[in-house]
N, C-alpha and C positions, 0 to 999 in steps of 0.2 A: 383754363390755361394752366398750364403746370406750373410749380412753385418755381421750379430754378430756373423756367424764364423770366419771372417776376424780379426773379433776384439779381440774374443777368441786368436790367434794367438800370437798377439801386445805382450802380455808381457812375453810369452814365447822364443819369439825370441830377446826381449831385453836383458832376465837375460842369455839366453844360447849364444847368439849371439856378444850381446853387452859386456859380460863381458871380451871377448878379445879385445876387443878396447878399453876399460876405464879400465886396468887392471894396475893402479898406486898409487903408495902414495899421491903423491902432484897432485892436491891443496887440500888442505883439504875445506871441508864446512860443517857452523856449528860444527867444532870441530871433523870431522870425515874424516878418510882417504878418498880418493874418490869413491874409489870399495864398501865398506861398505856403503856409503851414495848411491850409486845406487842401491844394494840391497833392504835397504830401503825405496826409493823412488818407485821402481817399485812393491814393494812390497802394498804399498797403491791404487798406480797405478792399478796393478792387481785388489780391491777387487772395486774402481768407475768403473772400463772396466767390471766387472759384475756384477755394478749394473743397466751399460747402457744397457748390455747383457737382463738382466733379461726384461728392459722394453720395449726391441725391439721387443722381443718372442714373436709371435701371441700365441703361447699354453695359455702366463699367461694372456693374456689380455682375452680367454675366460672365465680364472677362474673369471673376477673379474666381466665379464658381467653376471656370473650365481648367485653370492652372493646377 
């Protein structure tokens, strides 16, 4: 199996997976309960896992060898 569909994976199993394990108020960070700071953290998570995604892909690296 290729790596970056591995890594596709990562933060879908963290938001559906992990939200039952961190499913609490306390401790808060940065002033936010902790479930809501997971959200958000995987949520930026998710968009560098495809930005690694993208430059893993042999597809794009043809596109850049033809410009």
């Amino acid at each position: 199996m290729k790596v970056y569909y591995l890594l596709g994976i990562i933060p879908f199993l963290a938001i559906l997976i992990g939200t039952g394990f961190v499913n609490r108020v306390e401790p808060y960070v940065f002033g936010l309960p902790f479930l809501l700071f997971w959200f958000f953290f995987w949520t930026i998570m998710s968009s560098a896992i495809m930005g690694i995604i993208f430059k893993l892909d042999p597809i794009n690296k043809q596109e850049e060898e033809t410009e």
